[in-house]
DOZADO-33067 format. One record per residue (C-alpha): x, z, y; residue number from 1. Coordinates in steps of 0.25 Angstrom, whole numbers. Example, Ala and Ser with C-alpha at 12.3 -4.5 7.8 and 13.67 -1.06 7.14 Angstrom:
REM residues 2
<<49, 31, -18>, 1>
<<55, 29, -4>, 2>
END
This chain:
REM residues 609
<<33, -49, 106>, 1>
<<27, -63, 107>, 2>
<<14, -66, 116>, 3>
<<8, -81, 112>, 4>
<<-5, -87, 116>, 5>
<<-13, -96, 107>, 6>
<<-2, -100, 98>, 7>
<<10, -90, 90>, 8>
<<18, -98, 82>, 9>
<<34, -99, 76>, 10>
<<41, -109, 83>, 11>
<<50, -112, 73>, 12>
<<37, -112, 63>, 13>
<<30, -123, 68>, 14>
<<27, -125, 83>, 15>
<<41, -128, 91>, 16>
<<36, -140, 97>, 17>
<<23, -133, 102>, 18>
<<31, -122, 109>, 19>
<<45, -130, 114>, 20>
<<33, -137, 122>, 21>
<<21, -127, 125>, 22>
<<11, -136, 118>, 23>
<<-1, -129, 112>, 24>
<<0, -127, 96>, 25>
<<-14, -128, 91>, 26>
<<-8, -122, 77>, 27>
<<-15, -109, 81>, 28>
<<-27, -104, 84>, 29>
<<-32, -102, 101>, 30>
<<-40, -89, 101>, 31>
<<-28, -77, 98>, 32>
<<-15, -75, 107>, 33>
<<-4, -67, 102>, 34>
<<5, -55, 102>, 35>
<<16, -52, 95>, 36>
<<22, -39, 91>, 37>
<<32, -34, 83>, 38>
<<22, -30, 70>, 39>
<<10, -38, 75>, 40>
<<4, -50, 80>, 41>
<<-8, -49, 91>, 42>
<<-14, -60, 97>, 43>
<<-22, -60, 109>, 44>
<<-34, -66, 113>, 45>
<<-45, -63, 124>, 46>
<<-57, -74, 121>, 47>
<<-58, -83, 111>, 48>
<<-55, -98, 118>, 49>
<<-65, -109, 118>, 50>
<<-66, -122, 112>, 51>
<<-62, -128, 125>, 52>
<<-52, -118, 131>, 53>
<<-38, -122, 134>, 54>
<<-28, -115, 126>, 55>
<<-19, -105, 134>, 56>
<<-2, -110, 134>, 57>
<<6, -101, 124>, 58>
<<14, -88, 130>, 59>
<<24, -81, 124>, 60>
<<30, -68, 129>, 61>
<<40, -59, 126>, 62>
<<34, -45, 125>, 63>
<<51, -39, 124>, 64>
<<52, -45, 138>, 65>
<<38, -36, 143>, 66>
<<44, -24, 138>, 67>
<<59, -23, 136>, 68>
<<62, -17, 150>, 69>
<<51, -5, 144>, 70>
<<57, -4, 132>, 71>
<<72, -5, 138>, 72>
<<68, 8, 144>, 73>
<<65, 14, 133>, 74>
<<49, 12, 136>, 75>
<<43, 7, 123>, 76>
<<37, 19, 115>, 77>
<<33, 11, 104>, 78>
<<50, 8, 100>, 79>
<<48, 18, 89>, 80>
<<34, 15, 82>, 81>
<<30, 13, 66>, 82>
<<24, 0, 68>, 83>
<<17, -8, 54>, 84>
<<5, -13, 59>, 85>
<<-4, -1, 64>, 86>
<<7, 2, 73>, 87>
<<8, -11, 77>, 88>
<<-5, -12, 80>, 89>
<<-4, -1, 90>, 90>
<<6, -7, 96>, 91>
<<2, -22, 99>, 92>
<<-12, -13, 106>, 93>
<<-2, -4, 113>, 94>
<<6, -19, 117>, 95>
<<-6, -27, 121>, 96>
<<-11, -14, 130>, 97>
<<5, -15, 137>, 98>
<<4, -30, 138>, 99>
<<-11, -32, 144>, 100>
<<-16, -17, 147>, 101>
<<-31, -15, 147>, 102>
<<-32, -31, 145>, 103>
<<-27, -30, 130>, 104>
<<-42, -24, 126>, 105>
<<-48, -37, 129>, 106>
<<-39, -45, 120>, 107>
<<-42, -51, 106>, 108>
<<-31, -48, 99>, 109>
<<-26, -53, 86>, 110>
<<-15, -42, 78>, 111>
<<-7, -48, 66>, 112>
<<2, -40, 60>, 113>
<<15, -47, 59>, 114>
<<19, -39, 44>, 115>
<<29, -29, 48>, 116>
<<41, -31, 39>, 117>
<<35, -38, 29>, 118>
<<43, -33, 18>, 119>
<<32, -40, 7>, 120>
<<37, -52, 12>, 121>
<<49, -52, 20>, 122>
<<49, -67, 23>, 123>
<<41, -64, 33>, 124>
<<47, -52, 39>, 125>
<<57, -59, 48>, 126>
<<46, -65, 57>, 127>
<<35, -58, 51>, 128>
<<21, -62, 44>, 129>
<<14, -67, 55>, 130>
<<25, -79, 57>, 131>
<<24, -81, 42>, 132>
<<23, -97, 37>, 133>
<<12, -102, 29>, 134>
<<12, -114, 20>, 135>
<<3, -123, 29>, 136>
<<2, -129, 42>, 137>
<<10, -140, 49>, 138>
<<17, -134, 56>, 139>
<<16, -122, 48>, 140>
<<9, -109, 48>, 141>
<<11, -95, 50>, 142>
<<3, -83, 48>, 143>
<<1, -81, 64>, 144>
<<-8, -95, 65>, 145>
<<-14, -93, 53>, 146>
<<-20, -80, 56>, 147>
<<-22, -84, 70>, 148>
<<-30, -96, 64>, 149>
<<-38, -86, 55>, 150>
<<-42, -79, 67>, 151>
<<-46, -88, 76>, 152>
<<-61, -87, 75>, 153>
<<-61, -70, 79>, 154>
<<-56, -71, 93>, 155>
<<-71, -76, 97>, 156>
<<-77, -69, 90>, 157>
<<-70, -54, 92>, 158>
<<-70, -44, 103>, 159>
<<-58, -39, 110>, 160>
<<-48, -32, 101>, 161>
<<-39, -33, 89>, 162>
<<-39, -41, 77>, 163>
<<-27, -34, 66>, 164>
<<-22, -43, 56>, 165>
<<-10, -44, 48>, 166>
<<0, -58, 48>, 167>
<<0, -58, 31>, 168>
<<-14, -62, 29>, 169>
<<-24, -72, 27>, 170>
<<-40, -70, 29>, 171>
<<-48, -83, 26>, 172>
<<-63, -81, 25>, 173>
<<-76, -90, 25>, 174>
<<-89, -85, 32>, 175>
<<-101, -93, 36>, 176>
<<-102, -102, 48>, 177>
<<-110, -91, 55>, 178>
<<-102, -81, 50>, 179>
<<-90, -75, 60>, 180>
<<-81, -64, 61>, 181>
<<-85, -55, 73>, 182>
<<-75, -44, 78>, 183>
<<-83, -36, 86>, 184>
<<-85, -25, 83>, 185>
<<-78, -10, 87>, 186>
<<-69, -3, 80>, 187>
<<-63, -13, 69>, 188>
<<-66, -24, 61>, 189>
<<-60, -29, 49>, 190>
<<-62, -40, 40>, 191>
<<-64, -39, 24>, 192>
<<-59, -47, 13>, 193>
<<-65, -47, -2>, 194>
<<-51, -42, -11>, 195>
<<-48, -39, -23>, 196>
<<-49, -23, -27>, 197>
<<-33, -25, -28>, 198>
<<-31, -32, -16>, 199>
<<-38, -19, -6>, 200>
<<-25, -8, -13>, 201>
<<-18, -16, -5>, 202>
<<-27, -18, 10>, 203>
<<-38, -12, 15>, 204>
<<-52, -11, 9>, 205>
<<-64, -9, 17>, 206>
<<-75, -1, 12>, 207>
<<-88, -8, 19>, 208>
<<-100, -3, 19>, 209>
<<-109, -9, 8>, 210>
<<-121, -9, 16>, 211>
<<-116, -16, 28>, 212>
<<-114, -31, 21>, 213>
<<-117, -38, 10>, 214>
<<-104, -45, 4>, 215>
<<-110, -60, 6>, 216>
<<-108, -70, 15>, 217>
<<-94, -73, 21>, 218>
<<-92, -63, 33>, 219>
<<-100, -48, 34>, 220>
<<-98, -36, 42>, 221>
<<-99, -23, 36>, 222>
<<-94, -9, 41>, 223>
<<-83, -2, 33>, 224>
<<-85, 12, 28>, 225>
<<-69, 16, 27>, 226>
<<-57, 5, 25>, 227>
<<-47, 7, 14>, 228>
<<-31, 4, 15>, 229>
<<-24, -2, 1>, 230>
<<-34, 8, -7>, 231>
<<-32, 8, -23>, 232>
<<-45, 5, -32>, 233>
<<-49, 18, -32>, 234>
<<-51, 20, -18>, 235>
<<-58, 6, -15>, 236>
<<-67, 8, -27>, 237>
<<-70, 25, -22>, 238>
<<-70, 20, -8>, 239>
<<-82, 9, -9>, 240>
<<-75, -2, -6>, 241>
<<-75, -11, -19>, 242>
<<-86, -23, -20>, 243>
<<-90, -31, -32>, 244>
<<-89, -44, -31>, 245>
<<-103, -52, -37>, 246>
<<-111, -42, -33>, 247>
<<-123, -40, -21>, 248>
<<-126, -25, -18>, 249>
<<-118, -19, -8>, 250>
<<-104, -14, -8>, 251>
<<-102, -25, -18>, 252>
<<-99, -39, -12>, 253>
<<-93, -53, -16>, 254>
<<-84, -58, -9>, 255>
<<-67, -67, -9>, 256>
<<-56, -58, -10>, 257>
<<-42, -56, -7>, 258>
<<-33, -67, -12>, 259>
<<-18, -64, -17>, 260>
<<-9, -64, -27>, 261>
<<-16, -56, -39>, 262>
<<-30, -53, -33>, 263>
<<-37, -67, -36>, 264>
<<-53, -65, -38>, 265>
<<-61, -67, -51>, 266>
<<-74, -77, -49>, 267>
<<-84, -75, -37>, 268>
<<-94, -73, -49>, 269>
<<-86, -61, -56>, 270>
<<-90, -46, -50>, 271>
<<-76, -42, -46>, 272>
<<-72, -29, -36>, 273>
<<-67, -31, -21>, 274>
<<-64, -25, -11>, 275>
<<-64, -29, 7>, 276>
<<-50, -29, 11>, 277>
<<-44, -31, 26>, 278>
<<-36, -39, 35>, 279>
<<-39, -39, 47>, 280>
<<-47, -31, 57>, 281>
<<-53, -30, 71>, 282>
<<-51, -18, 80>, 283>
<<-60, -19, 93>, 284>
<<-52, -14, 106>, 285>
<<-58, 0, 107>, 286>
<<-51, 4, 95>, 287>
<<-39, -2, 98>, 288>
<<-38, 5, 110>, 289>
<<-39, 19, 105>, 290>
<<-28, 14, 93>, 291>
<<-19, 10, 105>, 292>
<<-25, 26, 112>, 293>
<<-19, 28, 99>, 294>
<<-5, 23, 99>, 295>
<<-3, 27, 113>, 296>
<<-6, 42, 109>, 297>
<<3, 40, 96>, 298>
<<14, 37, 105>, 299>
<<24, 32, 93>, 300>
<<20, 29, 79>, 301>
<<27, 37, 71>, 302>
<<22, 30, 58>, 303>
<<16, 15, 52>, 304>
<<3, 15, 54>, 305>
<<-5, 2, 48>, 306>
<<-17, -4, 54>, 307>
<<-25, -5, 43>, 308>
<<-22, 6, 33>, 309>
<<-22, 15, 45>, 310>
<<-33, 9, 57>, 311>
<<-43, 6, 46>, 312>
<<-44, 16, 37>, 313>
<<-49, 25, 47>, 314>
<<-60, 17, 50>, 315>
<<-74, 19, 46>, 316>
<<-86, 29, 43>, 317>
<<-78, 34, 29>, 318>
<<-65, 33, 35>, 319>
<<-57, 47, 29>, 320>
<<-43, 51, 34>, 321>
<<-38, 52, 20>, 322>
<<-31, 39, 21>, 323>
<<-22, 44, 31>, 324>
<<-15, 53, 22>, 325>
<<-13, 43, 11>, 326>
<<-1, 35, 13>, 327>
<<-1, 28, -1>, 328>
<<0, 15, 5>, 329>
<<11, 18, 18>, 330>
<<24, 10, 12>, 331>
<<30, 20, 23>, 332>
<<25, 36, 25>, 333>
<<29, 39, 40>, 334>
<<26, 54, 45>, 335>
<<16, 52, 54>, 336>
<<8, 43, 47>, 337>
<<-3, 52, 42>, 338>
<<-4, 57, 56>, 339>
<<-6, 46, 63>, 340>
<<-15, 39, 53>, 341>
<<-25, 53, 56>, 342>
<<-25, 50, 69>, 343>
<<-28, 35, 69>, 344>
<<-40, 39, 59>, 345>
<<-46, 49, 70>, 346>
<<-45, 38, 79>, 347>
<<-50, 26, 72>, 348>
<<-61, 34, 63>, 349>
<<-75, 30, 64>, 350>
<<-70, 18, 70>, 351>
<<-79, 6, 63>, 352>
<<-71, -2, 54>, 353>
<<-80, -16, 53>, 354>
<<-78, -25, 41>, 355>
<<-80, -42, 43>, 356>
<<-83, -43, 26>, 357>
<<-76, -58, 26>, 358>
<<-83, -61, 10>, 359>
<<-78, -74, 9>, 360>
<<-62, -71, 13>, 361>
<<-48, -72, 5>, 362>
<<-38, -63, 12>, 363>
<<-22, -65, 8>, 364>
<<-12, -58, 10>, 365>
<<2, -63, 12>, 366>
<<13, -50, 13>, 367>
<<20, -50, 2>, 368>
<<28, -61, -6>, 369>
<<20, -62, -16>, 370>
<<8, -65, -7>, 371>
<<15, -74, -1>, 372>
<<21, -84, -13>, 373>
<<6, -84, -20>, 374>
<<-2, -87, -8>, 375>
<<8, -98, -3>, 376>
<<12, -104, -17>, 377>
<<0, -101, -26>, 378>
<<-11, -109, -28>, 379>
<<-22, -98, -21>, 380>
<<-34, -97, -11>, 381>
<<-25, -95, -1>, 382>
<<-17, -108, -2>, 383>
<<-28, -117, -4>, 384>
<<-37, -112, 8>, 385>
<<-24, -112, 18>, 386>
<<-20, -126, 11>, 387>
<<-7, -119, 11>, 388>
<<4, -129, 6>, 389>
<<15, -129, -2>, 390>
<<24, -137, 7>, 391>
<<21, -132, 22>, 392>
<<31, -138, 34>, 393>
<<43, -142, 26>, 394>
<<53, -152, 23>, 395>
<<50, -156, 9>, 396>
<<56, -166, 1>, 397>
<<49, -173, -11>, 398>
<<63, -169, -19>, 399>
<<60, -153, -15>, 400>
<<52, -146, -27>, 401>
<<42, -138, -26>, 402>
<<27, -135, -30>, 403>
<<14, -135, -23>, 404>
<<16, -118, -29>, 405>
<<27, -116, -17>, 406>
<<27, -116, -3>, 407>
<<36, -123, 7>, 408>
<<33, -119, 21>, 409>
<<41, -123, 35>, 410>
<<55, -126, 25>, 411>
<<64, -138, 25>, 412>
<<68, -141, 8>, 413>
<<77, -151, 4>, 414>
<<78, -162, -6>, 415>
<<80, -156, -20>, 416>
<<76, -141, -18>, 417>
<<66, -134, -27>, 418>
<<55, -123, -22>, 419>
<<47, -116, -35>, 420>
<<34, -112, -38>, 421>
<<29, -101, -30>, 422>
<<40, -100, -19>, 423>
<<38, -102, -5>, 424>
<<48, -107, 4>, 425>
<<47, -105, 21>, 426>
<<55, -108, 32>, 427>
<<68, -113, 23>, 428>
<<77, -122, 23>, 429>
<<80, -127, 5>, 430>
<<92, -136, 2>, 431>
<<91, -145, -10>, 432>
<<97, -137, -19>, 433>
<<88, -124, -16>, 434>
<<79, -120, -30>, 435>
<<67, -109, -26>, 436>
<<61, -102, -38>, 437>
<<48, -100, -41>, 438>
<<42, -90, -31>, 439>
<<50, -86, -21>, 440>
<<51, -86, -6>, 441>
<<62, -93, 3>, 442>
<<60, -91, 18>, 443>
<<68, -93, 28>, 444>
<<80, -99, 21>, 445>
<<90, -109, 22>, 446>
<<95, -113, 7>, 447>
<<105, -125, 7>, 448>
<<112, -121, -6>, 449>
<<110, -123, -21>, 450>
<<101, -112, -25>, 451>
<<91, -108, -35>, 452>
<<82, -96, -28>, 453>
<<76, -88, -39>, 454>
<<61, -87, -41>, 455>
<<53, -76, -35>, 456>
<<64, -74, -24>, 457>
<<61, -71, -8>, 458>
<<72, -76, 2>, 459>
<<70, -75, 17>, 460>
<<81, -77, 27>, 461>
<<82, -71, 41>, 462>
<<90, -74, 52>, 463>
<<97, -60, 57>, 464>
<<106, -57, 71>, 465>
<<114, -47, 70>, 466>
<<125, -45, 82>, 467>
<<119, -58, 88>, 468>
<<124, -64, 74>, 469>
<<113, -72, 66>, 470>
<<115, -72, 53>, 471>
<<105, -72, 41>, 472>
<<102, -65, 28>, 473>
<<92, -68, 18>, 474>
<<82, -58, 12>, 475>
<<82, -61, -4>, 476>
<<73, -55, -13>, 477>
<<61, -57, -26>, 478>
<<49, -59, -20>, 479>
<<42, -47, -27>, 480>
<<53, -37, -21>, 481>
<<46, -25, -14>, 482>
<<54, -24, 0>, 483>
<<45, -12, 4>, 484>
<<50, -3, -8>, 485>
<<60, 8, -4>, 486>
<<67, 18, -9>, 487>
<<71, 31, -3>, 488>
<<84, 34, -10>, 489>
<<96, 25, -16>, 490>
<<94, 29, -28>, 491>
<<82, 23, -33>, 492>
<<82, 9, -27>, 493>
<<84, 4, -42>, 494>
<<68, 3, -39>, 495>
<<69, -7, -28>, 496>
<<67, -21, -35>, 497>
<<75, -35, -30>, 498>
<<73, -48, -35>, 499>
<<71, -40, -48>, 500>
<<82, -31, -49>, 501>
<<85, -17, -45>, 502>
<<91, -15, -31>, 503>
<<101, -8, -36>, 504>
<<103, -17, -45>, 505>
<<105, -27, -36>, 506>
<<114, -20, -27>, 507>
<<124, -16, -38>, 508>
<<124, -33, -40>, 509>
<<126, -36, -25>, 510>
<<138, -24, -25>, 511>
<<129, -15, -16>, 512>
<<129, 2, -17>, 513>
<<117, 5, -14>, 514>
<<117, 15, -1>, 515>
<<110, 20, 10>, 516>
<<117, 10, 18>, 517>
<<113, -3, 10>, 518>
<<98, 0, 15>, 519>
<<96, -4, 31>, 520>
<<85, 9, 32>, 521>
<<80, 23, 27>, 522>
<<70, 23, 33>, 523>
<<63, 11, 26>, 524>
<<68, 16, 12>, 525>
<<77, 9, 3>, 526>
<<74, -4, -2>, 527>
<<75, -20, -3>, 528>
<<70, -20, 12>, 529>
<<83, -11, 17>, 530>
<<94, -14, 7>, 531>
<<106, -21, 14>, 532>
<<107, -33, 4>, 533>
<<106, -47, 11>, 534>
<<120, -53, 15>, 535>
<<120, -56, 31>, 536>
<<124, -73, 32>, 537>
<<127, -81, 42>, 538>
<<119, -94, 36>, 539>
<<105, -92, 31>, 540>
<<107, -101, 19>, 541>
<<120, -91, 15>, 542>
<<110, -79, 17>, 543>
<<102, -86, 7>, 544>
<<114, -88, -3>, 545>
<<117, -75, -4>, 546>
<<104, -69, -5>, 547>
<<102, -78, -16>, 548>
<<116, -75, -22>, 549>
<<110, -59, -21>, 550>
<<96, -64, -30>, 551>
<<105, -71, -37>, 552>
<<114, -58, -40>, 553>
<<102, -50, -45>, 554>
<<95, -61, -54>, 555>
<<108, -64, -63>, 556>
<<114, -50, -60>, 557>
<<125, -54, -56>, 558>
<<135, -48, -44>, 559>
<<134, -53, -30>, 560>
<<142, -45, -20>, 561>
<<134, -42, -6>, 562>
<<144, -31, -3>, 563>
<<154, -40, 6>, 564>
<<141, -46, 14>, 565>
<<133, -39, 28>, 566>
<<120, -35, 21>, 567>
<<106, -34, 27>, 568>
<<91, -29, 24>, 569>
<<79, -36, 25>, 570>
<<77, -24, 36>, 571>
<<89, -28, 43>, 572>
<<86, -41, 43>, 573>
<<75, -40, 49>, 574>
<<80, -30, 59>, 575>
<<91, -42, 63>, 576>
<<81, -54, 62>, 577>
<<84, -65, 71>, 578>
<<70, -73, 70>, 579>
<<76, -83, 82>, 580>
<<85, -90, 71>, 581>
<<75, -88, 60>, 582>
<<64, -96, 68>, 583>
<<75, -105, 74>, 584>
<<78, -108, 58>, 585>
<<63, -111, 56>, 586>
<<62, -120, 68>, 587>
<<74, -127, 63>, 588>
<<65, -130, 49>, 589>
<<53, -134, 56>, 590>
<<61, -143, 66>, 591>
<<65, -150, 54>, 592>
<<53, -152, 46>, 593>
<<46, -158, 59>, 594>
<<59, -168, 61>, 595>
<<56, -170, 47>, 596>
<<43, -173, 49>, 597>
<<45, -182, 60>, 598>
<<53, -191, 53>, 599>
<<45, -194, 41>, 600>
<<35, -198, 51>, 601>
<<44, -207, 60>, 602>
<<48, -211, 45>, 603>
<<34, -215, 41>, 604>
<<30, -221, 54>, 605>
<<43, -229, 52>, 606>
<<39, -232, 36>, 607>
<<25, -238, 42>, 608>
<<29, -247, 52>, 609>
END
């Protein structure tokens, strides 16, 4: 557990000389503090500091040191909870209240959801969203200032409680100049975005009131009737909740909408359905109290609860508790679930569910690979409103080639390499003879041998410790493979897809017999995220080679024998992650470019005289 003050930042990302002092960083934003925890991010706040006030110097506590001797003794009764980000949630409440007592329910507090595993896109599943790198920013950014930087207006303008947000979204909005987002009210408060029809299946979808705004201007606020978790078109179209876009009457409203890969809008001019979708919400301290009443009565969660799909939905005046019943859209049914989903809805119902309507907003989402090659390499909204660049932080030689369609963040790249269209590349080191296709993702790597990587191809490297060993192994997969699927029995992972092949397939090529023993888990199922197939190394740039030489195996069919190697999951991985060498690796990169840097000013200076 981390606690920072005013700034949160990777050392090894962009601030080392800041910290190695204890200067200031003005890279973030004054008003949030933060917290930590294992699946979240809260930031703290009590009172939004003036124009003149003298920022606070940066703390940072170990929270394993405040409570190891409680849990040595076997005094932690939350070792055995279901977390995802409901749970955790409960937990950071239940954490602030150990950590401040009564005090806590006078805090601003800022919750971002780290990402959990993130099995959509499992470069970031190491450190986790939150710490992601963006393409801009010198220094760079990660997802942790931007958000903070997004936000930095509602501390002063919101009453004690808790903001929930989540680390792999973007929100920017325009409102007028007297127009501001109040947090204020009881209960919760959300804010709504204008989306595509197929964009709500797959958030929540608000069905507002139609006579409690009028769908113009930039910001309203309207009271919502029932909320909606990744319902299909049937359900948003019974419920109320689709608009028309070009029309005036109530319940039909004009408005920007979600912007992602396959849901671009047709011409303000044309009448076209939408929908409100979510992303963050407000929750005044009242309510959190009896949700923390809650967890305390629970005692140990016994399944994942999630903090939209199961707080919001049973909210407002036509709230129903069918919805707890329905686990169409649980990726894993625990026995419990429905239970406890009935008692969060007798607690929260008729609790007001307040909606901020943001008309003139675009909401991205970034989770999944796909998400995150098109907003980082296309040309879209998002690009051009971040000024996101194709080059961010790096070493780049006039003899590399690439094109402005890629993107280069925080990676040193040698004379001769070649990056493709479509393809990002973060926090690497690329030798001269390194060839990227067209739209892949290469993070974490160290590649200094001749190699030509296949297009749409996902490589990540982590650092592990095993036995107080460090060693690496690299993940290697096609950027379309689905990591979540699983499979309950051996005999039908034929249906588990890599790189474009069968999984059986492709063990049979690697020399493998598929067994209960090749897979790290049971109980998360069979599939690409358990199977024991990455070779153990004691470089990174040999983890790479061979993870390669397995692609490699499957494109051409051809036999490459993994049988004589030490084989891990991308589960396993995880499980023996050591993030001090992966963040001394990062730092080394960023050293680097700022020496770099230093000498092609001493250079030009020199040039000048």
């Amino acid at each position: 557990m981390l606690f920072l003050v005013d700034f949160v930042a990777d050392p090894a990302a962009g601030l080392p000389k800041e910290l190695e002092s204890g200067q200031q960083q003005s890279h973030l934003p004054e008003p949030w503090a933060a917290v930590r925890h294992q699946c979240g991010m809260s930031d703290l706040d009590q009172n939004c500091p003036g124009p003149g006030r003298r920022k606070r110097s940066s703390r940072i506590l170990d929270k394993g040191e405040n409570r190891r001797n409680s849990e040595e003794n076997g005094n932690n009764p939350r070792k055995n909870d279901k977390q995802r980000n409901g749970g955790s949630t409960l937990h950071v409440l239940q954490y602030l209240e150990d950590l401040y007592g009564d005090q806590w329910t006078s805090f601003t507090v800022l919750l971002i959801h780290s990402g959990g595993y993130s099995q959509r896109l499992p470069s970031a599943s190491a450190l986790g969203k939150v710490f992601m790198a963006l393409p801009f920013g010198d220094p760079i950014y990660q997802m942790l200032e931007l958000k903070l930087a997004m936000y930095i207006d509602f501390p002063c303008h919101m009453k004690p409680g808790i903001l929930v947000t989540c680390s792999d979204d973007i929100e920017l909005y325009s409102t007028g100049a007297t127009e501001t987002i109040v947090l204020d009210k009881p209960g919760f408060t959300a804010l709504a975005h204008p989306s595509d029809l197929a964009v709500g299946t797959t958030h929540g979808v608000f069905v507002l009131d139609p006579a409690s705004f009028s769908g113009t201007g930039g910001l309203e606020y309207a009271s919502c009737q029932r909320f909606l978790h990744k319902p299909d078109m049937r359900t948003m179209r019974q419920s109320g909740a689709v608009c028309v876009r070009g029309h005036c009457s109530p319940g039909n409203h004009s408005g920007r909408g979600h912007c992602s890969p396959g849901n671009h809008h047709r011409g303000s001019g044309a009448a076209s359905e939408f929908v409100y979708t979510d992303s963050v919400f407000y929750m005044d301290h009242h309510t959190a109290k009896r949700l923390l009443m809650f967890y305390k009565q629970v005692g140990v969660l016994c399944c994942e609860i999630d903090a939209y799909g199961d707080f919001l939905q049973a909210l407002g005046p036509g709230a129903t508790p069918d919805y707890t019943k329905n686990t169409s859209n649980v990726s894993k049914e625990d026995s419990g679930l429905v239970e406890v989903r009935q008692q969060l809805y007798s607690l929260l119902r008729r609790t007001a569910l307040n909606v901020i309507v943001l008309n003139n907003s675009q909401f991205y989402h970034i989770g999944t690979t796909q998400e995150y090659l098109f907003h980082f390499t296309a040309e879209n909204k998002l690009r051009f409103e971040l000024d996101l660049l194709p080059v961010a932080f790096s070493i780049f030689p006039d003899t590399a080639k690439t094109s402005d369609q890629s993107s280069v963040i925080q990676s040193i790249l040698e004379p001769g390499c070649v990056i493709g269209p479509g393809s990002v590349i973060e926090y690497s080191r690329i030798g001269p003879e390194v060839s990227v296709g067209k739209n892949s993702i290469v993070s974490g790597s160290y590649i200094n041998f001749s190699v030509d990587i296949p297009s749409d191809c996902f490589l990540s490297s982590v650092a592990v410790k095993i036995k107080d060993q460090v060693e690496y192994v690299t993940m290697a997969f096609g950027v379309g493979d689905d990591l979540k699927k699983s499979v309950n029995v051996l005999s039908d992972i034929q249906s588990l897809q890599f790189f474009g092949a069968s999984l059986a397939e492709c063990l049979g090529l690697w020399g493998l017999e598929a067994s209960d023993q090749l897979f790290s888990s049971r109980n998360t199922g069979l599939g690409l995220w358990t199977v024991r197939i990455f070779p153990v190394c004691s470089t990174p740039s040999e983890s790479v080679r061979l993870s390669l030489q397995m692609l490699h195996s499957v494109q051409h069919i051809s036999p490459f024998k993994l049988s004589g190697f030490r084989l891990l999951s991308v589960e396993e991985m995880l499980a023996y992650k050591d993030v001090e060498d992966m963040l001394r690796f990062r730092k080394q990169i960023y050293d680097e470019i700022c020496l770099q840097r230093q000498k092609e000013k001493s250079d030009c200076r020199m040039n000048c005289t």
